[in-house]
N, C-alpha and C positions, 0 to 999 in steps of 0.2 A: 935812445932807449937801449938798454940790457940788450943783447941780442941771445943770452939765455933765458928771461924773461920772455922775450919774445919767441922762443923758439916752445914756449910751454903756451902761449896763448893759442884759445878758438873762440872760435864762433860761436856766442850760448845759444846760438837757435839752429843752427846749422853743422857745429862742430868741424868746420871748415878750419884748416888754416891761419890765420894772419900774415901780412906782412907791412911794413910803414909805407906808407901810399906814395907815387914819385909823385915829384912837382909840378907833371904835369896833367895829373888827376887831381890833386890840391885847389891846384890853378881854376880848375875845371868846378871842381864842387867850390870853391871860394866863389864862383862867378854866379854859382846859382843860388848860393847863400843869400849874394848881394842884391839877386834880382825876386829874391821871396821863392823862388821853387825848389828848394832843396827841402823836401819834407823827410822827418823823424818817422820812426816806427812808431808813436802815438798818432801820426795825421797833422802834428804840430810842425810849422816852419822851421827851421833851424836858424834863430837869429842873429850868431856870431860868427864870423870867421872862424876857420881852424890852422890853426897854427902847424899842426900837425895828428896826422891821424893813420887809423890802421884800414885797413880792407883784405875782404877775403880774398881767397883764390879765385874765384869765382869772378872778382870786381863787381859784383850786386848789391854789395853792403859796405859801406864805412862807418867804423868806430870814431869820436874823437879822442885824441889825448890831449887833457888838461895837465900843464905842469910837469910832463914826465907820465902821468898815472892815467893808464887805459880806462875809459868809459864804456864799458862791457856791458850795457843795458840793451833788449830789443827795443825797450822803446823810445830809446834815444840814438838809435842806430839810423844813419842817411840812405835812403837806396838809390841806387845809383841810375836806375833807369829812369829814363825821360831826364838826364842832365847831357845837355847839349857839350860834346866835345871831353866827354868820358868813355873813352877806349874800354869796352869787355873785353874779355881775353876770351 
């Protein structure tokens, strides 16, 4: 990703921050993807893997990025509490 793209991204519900999540928060949310608890801001399961994704400073929330292009939705945003083996900062 752009990292001046990225240096202009936040948070639409928080205005937090961004930055591309390391592999071993990925790891983390991919694990709970796969075990059905990784829930969206709609209460909806997150069904897909991510390839790759943003999170705030905060590490409570993850964006995914589809193809390059940030999905900036609240209610498609992952939060990150209650995923086992997700470091908060």
């Amino acid at each position: 990703m752009d990292r001046k793209l990225l240096d202009l991204l936040v948070c639409p519900t928080t205005r937090q921050p961004l930055a591309l999540l390391d592999d071993a928060g990925l790891k983390a949310v991919n694990a709970a993807v796969e075990a059905g608890t990784a829930l969206r801001g709609d209460g909806s399961a997150q069904a897909a893997p991510l390839a790759q994704a943003l999170v705030t400073r905060d590490r409570r929330t993850v964006y995914r990025v589809d193809d390059g292009i940030p999905v900036l939705l609240a209610e498609d945003a992952i939060a990150t509490d209650g995923i086992p083996g997700f470091a908060a900062a």
